[in-house]
mmCIF file of the N, C-alpha and C atoms, coordinates in Angstrom:
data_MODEL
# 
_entry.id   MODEL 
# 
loop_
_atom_site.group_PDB 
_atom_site.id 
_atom_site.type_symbol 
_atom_site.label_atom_id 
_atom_site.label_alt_id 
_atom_site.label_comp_id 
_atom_site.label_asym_id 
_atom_site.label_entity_id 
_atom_site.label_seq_id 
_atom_site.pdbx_PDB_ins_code 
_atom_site.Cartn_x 
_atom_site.Cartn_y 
_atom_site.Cartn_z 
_atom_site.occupancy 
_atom_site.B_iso_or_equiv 
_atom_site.pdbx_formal_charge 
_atom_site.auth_seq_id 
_atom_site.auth_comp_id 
_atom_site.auth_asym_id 
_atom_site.auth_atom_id 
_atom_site.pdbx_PDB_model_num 
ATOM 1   N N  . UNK A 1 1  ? 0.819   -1.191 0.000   1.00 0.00 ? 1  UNK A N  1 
ATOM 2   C CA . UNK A 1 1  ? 0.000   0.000  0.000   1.00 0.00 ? 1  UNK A CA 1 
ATOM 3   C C  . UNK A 1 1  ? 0.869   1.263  0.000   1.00 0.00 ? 1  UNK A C  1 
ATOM 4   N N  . UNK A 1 2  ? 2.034   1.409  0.340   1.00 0.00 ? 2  UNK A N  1 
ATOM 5   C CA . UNK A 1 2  ? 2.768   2.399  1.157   1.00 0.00 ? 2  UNK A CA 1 
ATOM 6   C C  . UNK A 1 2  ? 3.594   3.115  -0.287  1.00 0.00 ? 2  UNK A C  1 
ATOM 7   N N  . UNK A 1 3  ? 4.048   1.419  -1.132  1.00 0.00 ? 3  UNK A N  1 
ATOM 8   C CA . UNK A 1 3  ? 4.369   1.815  -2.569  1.00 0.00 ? 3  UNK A CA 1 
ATOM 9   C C  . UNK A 1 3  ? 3.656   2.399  -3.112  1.00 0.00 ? 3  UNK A C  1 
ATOM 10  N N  . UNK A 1 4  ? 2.299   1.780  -3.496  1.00 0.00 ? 4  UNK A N  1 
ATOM 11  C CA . UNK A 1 4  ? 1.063   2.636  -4.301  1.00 0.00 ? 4  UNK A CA 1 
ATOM 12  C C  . UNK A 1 4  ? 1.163   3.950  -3.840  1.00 0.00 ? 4  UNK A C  1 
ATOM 13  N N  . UNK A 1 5  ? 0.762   4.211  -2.684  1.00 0.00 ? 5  UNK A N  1 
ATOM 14  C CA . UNK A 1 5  ? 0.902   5.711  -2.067  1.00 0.00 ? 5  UNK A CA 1 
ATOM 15  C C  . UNK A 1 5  ? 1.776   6.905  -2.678  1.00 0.00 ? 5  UNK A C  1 
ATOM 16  N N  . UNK A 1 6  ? 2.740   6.049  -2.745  1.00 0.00 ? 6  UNK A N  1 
ATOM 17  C CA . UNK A 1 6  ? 4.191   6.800  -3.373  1.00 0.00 ? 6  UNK A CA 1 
ATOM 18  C C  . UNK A 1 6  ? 4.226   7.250  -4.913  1.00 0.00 ? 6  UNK A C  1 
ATOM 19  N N  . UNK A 1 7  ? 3.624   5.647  -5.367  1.00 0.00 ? 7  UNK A N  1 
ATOM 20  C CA . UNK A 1 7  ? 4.012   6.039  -6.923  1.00 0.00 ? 7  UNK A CA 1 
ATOM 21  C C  . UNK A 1 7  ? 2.331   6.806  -7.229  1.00 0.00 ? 7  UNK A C  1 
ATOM 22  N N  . UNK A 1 8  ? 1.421   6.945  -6.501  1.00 0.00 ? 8  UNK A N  1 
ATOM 23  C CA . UNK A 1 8  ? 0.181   7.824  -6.778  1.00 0.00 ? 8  UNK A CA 1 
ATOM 24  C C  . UNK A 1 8  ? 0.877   9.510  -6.924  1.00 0.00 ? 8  UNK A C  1 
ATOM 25  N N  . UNK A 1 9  ? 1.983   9.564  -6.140  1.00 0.00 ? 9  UNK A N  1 
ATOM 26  C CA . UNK A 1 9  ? 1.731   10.953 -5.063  1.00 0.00 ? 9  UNK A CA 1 
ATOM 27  C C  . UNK A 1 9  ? 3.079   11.414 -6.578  1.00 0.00 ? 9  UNK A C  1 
ATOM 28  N N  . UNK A 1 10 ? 3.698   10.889 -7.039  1.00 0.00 ? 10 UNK A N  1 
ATOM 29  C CA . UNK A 1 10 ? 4.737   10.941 -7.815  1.00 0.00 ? 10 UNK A CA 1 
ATOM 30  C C  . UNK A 1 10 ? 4.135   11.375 -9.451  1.00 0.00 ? 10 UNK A C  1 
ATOM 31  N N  . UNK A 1 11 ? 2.839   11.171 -9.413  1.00 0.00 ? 11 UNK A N  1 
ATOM 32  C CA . UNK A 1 11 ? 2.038   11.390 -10.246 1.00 0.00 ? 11 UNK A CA 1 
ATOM 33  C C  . UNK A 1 11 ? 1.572   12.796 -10.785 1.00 0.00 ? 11 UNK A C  1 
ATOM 34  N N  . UNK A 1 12 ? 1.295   13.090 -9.324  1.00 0.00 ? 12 UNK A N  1 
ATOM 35  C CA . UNK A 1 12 ? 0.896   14.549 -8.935  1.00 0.00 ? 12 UNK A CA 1 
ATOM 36  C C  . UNK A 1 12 ? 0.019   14.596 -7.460  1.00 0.00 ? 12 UNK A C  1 
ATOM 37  N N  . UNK A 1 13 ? 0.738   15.352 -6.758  1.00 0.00 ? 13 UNK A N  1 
ATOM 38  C CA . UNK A 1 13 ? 0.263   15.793 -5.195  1.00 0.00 ? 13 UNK A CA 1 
ATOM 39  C C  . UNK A 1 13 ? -1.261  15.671 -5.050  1.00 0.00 ? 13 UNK A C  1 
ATOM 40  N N  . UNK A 1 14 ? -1.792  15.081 -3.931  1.00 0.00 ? 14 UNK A N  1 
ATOM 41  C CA . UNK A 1 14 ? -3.070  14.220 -4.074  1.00 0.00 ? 14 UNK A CA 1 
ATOM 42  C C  . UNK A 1 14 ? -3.281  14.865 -2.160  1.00 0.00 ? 14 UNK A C  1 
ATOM 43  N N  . UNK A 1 15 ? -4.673  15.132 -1.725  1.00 0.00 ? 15 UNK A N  1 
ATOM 44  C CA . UNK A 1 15 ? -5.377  14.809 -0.605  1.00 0.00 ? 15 UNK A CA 1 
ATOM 45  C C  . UNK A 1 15 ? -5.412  13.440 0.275   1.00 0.00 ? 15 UNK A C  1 
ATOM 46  N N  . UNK A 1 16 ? -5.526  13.056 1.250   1.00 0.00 ? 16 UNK A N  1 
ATOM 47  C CA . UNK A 1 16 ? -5.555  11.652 1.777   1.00 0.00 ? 16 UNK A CA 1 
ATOM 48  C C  . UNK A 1 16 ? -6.865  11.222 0.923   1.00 0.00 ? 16 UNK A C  1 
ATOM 49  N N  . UNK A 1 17 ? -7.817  12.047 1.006   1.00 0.00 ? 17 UNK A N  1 
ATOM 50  C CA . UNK A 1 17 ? -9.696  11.696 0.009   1.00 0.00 ? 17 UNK A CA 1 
ATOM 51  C C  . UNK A 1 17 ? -9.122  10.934 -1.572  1.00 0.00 ? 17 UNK A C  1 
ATOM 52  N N  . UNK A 1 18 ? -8.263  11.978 -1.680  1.00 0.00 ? 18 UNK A N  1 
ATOM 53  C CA . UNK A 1 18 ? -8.100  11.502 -3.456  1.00 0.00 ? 18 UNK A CA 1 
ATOM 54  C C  . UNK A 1 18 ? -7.380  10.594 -3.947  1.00 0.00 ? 18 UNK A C  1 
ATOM 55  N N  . UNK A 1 19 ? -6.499  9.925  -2.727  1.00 0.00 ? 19 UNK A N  1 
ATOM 56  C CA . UNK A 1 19 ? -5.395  8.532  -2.830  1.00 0.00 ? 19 UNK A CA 1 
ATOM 57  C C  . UNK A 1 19 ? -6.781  7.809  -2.642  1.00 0.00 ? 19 UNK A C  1 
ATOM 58  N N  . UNK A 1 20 ? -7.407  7.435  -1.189  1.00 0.00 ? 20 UNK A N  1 
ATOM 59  C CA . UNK A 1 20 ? -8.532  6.780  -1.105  1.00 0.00 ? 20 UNK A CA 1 
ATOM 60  C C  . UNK A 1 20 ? -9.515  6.212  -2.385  1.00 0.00 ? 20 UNK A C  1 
ATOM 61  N N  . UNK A 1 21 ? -10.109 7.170  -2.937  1.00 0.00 ? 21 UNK A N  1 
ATOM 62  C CA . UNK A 1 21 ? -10.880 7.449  -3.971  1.00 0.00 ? 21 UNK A CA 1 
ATOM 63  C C  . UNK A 1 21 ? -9.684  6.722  -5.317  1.00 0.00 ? 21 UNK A C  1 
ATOM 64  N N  . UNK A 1 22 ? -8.506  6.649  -5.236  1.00 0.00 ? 22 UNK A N  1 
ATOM 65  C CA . UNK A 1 22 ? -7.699  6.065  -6.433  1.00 0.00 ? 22 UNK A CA 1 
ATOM 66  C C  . UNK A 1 22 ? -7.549  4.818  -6.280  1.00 0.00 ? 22 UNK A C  1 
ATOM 67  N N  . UNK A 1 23 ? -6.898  4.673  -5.385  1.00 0.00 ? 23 UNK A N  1 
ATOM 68  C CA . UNK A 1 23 ? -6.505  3.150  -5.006  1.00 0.00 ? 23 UNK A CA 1 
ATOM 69  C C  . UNK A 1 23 ? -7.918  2.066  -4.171  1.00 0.00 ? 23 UNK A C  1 
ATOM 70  N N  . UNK A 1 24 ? -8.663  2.634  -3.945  1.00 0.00 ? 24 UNK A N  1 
ATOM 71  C CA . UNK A 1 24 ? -9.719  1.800  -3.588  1.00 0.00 ? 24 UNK A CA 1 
ATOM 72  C C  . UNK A 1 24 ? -9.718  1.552  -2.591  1.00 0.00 ? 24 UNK A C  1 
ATOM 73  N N  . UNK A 1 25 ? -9.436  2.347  -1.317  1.00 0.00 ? 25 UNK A N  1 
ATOM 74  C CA . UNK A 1 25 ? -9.056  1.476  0.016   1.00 0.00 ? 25 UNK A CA 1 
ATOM 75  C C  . UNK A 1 25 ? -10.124 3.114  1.116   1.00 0.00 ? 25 UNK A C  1 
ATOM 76  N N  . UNK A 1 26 ? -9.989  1.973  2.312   1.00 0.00 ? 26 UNK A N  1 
ATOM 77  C CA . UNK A 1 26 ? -10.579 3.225  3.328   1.00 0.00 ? 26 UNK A CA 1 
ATOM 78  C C  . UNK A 1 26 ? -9.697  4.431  3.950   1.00 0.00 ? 26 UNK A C  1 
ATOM 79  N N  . UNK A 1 27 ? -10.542 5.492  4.250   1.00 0.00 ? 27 UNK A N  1 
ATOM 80  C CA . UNK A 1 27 ? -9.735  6.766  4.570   1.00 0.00 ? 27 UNK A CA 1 
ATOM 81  C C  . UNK A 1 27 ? -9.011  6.293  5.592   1.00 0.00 ? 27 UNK A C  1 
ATOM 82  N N  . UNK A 1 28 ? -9.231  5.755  6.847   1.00 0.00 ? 28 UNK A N  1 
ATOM 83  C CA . UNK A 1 28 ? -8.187  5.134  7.655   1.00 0.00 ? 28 UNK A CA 1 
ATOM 84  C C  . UNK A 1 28 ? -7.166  4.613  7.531   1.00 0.00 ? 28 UNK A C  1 
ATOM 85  N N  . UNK A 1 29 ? -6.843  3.580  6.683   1.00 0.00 ? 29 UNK A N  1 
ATOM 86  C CA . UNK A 1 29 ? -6.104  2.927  5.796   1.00 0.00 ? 29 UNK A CA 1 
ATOM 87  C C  . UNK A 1 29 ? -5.246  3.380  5.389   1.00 0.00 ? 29 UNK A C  1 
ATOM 88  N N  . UNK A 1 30 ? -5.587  4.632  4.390   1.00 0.00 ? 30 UNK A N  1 
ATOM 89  C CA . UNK A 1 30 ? -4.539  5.758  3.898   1.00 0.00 ? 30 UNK A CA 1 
ATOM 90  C C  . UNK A 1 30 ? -4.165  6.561  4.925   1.00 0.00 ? 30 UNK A C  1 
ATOM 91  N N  . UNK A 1 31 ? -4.734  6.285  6.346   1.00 0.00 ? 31 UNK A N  1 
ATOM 92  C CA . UNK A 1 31 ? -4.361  7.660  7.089   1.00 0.00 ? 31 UNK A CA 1 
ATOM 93  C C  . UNK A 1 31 ? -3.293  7.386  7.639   1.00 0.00 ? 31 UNK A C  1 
ATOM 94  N N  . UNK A 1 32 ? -3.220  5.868  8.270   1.00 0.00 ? 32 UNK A N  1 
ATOM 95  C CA . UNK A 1 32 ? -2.503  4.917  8.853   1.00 0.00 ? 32 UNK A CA 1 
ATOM 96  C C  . UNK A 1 32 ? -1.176  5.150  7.935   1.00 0.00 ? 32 UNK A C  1 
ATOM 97  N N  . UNK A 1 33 ? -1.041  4.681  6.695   1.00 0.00 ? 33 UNK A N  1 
ATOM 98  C CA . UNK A 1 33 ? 0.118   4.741  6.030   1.00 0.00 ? 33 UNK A CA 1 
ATOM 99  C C  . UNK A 1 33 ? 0.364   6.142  5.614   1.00 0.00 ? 33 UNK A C  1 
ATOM 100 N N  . UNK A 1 34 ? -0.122  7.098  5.255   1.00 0.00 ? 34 UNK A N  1 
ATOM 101 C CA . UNK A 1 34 ? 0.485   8.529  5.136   1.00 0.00 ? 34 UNK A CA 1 
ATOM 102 C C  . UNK A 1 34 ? 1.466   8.969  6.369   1.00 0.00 ? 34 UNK A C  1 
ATOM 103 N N  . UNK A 1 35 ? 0.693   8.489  7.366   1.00 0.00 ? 35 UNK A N  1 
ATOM 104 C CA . UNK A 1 35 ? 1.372   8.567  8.892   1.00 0.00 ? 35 UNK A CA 1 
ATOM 105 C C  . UNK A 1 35 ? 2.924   8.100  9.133   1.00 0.00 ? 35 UNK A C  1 
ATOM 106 N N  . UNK A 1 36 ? 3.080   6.894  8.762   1.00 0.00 ? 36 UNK A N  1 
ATOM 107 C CA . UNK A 1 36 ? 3.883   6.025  8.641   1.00 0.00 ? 36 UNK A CA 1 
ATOM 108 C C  . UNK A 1 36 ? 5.084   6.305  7.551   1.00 0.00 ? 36 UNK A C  1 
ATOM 109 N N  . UNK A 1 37 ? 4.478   6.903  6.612   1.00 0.00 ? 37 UNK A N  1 
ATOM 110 C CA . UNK A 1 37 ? 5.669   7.240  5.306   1.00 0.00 ? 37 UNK A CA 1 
ATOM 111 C C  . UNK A 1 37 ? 6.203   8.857  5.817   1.00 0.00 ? 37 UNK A C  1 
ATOM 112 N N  . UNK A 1 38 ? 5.160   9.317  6.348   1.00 0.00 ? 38 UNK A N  1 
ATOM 113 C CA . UNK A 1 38 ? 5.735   10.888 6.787   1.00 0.00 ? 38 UNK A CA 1 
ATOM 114 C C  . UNK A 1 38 ? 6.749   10.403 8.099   1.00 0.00 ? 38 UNK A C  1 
ATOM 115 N N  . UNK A 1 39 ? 6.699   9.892  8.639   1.00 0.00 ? 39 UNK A N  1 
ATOM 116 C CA . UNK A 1 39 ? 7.462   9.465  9.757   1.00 0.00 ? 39 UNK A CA 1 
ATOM 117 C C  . UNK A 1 39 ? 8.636   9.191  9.505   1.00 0.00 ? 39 UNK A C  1 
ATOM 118 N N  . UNK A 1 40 ? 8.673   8.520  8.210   1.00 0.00 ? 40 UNK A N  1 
ATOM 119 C CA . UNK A 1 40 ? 10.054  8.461  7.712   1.00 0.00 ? 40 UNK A CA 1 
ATOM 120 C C  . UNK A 1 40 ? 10.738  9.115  6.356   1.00 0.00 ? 40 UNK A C  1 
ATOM 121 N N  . UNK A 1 41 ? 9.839   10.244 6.634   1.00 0.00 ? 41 UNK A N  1 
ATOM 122 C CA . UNK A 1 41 ? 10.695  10.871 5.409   1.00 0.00 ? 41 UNK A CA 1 
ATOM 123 C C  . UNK A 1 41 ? 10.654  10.442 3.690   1.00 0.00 ? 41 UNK A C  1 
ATOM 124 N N  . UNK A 1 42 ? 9.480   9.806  3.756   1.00 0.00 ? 42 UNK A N  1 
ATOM 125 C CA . UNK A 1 42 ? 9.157   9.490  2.364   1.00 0.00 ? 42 UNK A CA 1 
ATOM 126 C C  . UNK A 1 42 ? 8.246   10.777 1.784   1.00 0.00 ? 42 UNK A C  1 
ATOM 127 N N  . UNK A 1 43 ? 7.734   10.965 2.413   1.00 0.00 ? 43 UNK A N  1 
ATOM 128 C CA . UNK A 1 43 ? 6.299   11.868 1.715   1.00 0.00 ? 43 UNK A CA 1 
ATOM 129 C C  . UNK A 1 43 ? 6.501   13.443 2.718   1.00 0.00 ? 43 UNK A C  1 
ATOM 130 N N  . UNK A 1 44 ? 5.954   14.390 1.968   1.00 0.00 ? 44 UNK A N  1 
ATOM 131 C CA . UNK A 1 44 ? 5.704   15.898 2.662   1.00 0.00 ? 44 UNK A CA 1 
ATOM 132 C C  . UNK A 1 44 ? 4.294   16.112 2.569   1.00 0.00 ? 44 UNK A C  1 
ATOM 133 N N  . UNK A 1 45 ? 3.833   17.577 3.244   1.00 0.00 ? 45 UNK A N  1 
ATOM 134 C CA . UNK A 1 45 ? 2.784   17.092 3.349   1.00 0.00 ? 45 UNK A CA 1 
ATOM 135 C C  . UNK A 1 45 ? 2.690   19.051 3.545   1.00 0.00 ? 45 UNK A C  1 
ATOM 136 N N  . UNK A 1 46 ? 1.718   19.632 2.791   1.00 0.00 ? 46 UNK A N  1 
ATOM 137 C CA . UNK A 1 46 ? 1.523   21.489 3.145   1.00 0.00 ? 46 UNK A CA 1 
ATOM 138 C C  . UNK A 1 46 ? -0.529  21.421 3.374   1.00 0.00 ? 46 UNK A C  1 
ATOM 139 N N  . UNK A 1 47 ? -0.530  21.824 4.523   1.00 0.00 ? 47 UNK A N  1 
ATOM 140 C CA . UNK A 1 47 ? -2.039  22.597 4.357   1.00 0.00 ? 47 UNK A CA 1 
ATOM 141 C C  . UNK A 1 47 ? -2.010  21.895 5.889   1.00 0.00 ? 47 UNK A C  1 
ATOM 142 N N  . UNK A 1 48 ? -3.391  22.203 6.494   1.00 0.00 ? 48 UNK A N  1 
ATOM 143 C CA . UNK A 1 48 ? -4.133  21.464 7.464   1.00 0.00 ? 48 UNK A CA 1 
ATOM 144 C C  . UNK A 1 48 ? -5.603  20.705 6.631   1.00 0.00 ? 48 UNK A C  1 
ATOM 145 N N  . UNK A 1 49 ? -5.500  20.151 8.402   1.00 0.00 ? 49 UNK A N  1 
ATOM 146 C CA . UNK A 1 49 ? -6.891  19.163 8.096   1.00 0.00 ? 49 UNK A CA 1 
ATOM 147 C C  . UNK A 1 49 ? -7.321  18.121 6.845   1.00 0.00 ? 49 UNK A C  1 
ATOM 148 N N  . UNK A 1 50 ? -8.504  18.250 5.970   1.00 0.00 ? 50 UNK A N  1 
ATOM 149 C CA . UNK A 1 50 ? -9.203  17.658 5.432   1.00 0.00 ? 50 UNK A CA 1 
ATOM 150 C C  . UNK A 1 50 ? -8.340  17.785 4.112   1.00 0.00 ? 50 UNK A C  1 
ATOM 151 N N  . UNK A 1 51 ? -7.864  19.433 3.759   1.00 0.00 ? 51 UNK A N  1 
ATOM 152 C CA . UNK A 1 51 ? -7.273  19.757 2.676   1.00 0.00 ? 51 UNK A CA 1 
ATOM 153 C C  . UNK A 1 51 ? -5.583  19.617 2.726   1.00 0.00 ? 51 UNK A C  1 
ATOM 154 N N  . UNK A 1 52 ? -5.320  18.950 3.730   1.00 0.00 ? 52 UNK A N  1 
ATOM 155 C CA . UNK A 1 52 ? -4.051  18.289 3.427   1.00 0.00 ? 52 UNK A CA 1 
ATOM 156 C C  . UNK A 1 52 ? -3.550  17.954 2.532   1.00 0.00 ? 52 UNK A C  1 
ATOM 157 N N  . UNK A 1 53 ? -2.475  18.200 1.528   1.00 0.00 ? 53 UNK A N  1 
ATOM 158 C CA . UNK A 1 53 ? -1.695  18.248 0.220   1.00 0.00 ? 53 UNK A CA 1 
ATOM 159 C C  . UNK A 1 53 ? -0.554  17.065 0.522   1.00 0.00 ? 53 UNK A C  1 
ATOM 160 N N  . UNK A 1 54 ? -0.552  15.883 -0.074  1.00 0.00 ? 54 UNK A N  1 
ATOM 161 C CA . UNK A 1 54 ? 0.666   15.287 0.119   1.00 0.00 ? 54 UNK A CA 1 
ATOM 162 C C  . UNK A 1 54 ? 1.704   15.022 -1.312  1.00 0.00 ? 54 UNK A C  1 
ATOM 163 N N  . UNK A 1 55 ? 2.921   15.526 -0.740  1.00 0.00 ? 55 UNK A N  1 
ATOM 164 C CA . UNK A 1 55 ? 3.903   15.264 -1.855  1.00 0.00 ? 55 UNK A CA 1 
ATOM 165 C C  . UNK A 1 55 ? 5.149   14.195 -1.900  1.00 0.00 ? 55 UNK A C  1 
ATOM 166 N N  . UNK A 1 56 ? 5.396   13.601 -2.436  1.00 0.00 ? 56 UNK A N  1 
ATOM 167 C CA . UNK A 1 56 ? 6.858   12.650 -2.428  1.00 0.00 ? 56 UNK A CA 1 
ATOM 168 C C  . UNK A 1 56 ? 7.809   13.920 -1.930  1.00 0.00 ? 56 UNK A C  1 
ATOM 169 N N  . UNK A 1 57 ? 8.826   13.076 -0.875  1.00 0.00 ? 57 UNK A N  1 
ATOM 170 C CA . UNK A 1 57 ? 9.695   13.992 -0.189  1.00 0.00 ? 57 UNK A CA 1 
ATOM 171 C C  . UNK A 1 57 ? 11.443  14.044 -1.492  1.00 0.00 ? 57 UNK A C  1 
ATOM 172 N N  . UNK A 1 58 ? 11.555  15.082 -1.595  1.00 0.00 ? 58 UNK A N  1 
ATOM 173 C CA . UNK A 1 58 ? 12.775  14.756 -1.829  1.00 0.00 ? 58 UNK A CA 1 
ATOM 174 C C  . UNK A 1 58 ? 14.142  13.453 -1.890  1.00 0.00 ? 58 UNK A C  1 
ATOM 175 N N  . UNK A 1 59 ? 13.893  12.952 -1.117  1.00 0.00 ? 59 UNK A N  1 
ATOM 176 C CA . UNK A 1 59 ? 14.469  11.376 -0.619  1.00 0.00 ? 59 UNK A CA 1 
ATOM 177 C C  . UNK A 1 59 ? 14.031  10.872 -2.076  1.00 0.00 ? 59 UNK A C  1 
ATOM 178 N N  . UNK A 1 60 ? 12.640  10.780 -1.916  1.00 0.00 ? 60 UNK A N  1 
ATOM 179 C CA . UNK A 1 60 ? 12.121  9.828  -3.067  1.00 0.00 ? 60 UNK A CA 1 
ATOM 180 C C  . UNK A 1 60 ? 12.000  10.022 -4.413  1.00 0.00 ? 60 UNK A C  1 
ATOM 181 N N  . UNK A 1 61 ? 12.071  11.179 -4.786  1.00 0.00 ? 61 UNK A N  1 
ATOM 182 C CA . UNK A 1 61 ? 12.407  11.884 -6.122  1.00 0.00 ? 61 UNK A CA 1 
ATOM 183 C C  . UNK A 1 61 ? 13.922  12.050 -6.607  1.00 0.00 ? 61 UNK A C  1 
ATOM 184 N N  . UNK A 1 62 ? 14.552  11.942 -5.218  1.00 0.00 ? 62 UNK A N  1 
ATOM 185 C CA . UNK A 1 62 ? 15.859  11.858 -6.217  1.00 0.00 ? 62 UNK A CA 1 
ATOM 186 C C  . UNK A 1 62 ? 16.756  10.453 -6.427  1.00 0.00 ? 62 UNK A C  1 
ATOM 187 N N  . UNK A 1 63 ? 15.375  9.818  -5.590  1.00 0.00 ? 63 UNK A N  1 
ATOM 188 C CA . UNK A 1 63 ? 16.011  7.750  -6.203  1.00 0.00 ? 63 UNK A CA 1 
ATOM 189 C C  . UNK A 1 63 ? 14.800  7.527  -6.081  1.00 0.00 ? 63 UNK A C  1 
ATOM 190 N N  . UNK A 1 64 ? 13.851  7.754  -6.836  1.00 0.00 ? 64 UNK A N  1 
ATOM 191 C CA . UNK A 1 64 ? 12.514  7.298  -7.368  1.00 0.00 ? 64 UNK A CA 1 
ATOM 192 C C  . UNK A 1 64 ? 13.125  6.216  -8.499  1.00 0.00 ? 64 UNK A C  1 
ATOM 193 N N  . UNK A 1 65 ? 13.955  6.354  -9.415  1.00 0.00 ? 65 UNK A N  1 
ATOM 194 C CA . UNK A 1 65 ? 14.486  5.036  -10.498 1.00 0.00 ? 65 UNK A CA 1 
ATOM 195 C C  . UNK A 1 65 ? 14.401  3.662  -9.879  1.00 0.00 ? 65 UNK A C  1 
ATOM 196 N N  . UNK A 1 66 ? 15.683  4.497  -8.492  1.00 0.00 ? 66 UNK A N  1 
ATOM 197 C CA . UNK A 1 66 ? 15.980  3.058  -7.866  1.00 0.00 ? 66 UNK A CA 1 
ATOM 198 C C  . UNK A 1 66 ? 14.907  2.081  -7.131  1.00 0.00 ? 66 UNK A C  1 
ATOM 199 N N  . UNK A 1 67 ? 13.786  3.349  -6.720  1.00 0.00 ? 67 UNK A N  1 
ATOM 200 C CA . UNK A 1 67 ? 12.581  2.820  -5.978  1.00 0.00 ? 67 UNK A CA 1 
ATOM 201 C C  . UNK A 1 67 ? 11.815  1.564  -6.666  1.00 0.00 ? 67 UNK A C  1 
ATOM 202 N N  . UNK A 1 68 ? 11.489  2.249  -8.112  1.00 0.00 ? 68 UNK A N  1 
ATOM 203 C CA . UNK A 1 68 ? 11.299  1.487  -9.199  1.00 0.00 ? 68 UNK A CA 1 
ATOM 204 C C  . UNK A 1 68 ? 11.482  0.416  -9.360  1.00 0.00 ? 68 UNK A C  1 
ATOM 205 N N  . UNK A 1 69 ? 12.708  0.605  -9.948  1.00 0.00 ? 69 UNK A N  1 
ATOM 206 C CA . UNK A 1 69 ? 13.376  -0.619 -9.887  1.00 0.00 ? 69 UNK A CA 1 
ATOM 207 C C  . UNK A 1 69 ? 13.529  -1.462 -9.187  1.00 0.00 ? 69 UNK A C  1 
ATOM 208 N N  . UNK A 1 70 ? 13.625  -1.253 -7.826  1.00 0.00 ? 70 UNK A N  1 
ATOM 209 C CA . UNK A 1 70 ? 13.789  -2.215 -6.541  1.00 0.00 ? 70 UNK A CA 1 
ATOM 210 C C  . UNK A 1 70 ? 11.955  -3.124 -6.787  1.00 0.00 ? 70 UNK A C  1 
ATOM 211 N N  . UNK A 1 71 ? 10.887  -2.497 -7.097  1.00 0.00 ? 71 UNK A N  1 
ATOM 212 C CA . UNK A 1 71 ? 9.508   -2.546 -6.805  1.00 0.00 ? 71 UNK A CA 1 
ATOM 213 C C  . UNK A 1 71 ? 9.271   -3.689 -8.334  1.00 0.00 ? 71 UNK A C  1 
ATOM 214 N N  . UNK A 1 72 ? 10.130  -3.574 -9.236  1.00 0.00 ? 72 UNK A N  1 
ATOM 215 C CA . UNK A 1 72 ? 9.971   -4.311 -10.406 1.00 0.00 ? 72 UNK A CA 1 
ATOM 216 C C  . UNK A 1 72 ? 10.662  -5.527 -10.433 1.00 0.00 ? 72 UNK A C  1 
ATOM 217 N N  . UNK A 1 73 ? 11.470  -5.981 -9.776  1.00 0.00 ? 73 UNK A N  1 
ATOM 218 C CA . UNK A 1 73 ? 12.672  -7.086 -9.054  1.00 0.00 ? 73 UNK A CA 1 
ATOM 219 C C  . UNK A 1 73 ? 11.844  -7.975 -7.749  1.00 0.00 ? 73 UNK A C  1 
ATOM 220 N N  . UNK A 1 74 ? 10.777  -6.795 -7.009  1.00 0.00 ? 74 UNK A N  1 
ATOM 221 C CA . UNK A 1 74 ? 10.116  -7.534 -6.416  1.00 0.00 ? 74 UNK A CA 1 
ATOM 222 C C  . UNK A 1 74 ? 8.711   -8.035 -6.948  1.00 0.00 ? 74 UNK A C  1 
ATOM 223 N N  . UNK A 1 75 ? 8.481   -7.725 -8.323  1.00 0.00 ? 75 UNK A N  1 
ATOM 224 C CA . UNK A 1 75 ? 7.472   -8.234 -8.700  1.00 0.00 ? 75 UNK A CA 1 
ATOM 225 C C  . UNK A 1 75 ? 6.482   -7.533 -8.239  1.00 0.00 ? 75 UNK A C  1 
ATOM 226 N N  . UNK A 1 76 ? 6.309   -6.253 -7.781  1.00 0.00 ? 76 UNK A N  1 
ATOM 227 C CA . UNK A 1 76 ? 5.452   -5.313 -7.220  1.00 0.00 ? 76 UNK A CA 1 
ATOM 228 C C  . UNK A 1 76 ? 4.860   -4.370 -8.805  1.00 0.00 ? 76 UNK A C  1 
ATOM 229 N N  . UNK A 1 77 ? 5.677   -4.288 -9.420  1.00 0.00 ? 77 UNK A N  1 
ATOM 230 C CA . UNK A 1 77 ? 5.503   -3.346 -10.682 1.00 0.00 ? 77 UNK A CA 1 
ATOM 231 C C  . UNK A 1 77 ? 6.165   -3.914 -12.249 1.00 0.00 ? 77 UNK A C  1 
ATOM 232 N N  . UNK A 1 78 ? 5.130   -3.486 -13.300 1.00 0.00 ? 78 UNK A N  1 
ATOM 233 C CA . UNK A 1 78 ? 5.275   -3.947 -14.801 1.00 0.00 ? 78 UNK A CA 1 
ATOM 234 C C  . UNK A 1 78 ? 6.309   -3.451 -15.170 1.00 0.00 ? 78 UNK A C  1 
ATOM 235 N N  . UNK A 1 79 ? 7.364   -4.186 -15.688 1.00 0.00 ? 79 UNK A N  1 
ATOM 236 C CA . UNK A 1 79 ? 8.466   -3.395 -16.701 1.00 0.00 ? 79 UNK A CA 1 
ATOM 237 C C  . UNK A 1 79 ? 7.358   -1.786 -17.725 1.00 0.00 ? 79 UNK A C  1 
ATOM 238 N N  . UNK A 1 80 ? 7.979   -1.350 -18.025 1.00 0.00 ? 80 UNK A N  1 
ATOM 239 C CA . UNK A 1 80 ? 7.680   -0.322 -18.971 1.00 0.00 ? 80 UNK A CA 1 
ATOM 240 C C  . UNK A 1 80 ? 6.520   0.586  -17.790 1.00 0.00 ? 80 UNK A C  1 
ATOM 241 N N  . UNK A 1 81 ? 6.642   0.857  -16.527 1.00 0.00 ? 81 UNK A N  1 
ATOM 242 C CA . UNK A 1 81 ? 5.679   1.667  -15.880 1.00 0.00 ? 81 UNK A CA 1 
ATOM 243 C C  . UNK A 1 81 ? 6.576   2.476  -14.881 1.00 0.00 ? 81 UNK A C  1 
# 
């Protein structure tokens, strides 16, 4: 889930509502792991509340390839995506 999250947010900066609403899962769910990736420095995050903005942190944009790649080796992701 935490991948999806990532490669959603890498897409273009998304609400916790609008990952939910993408990936198919409950707002808790996503709240739980937004929590969890901000904790470690995967994801940023500008606004309060409901309208919370989340972005891939730096970390992950500048070895997003390797992320990739690591995620395609594990059989997590399609060559050519």
């Amino acid at each position: 889930m935490r991948s999806k999250i990532i490669i959603s947010l890498t897409e273009r900066p998304k609400n916790a509502n609008q990952i939910c609403n993408e990936l198919g899962v409950n707002y808790r769910t996503v709240e739980h792991h937004l929590k969890v990736l901000m904790e470690n420095n995967m994801i940023t995050a500008m606004g309060d509340g409901y309208g919370k903005i989340y972005f891939p942190s730096h970390i992950v944009e500048s070895n997003y390839e390797s992320f990739k790649e690591i995620l395609k080796k594990a059989g997590y992701m399609q060559e050519g995506k």
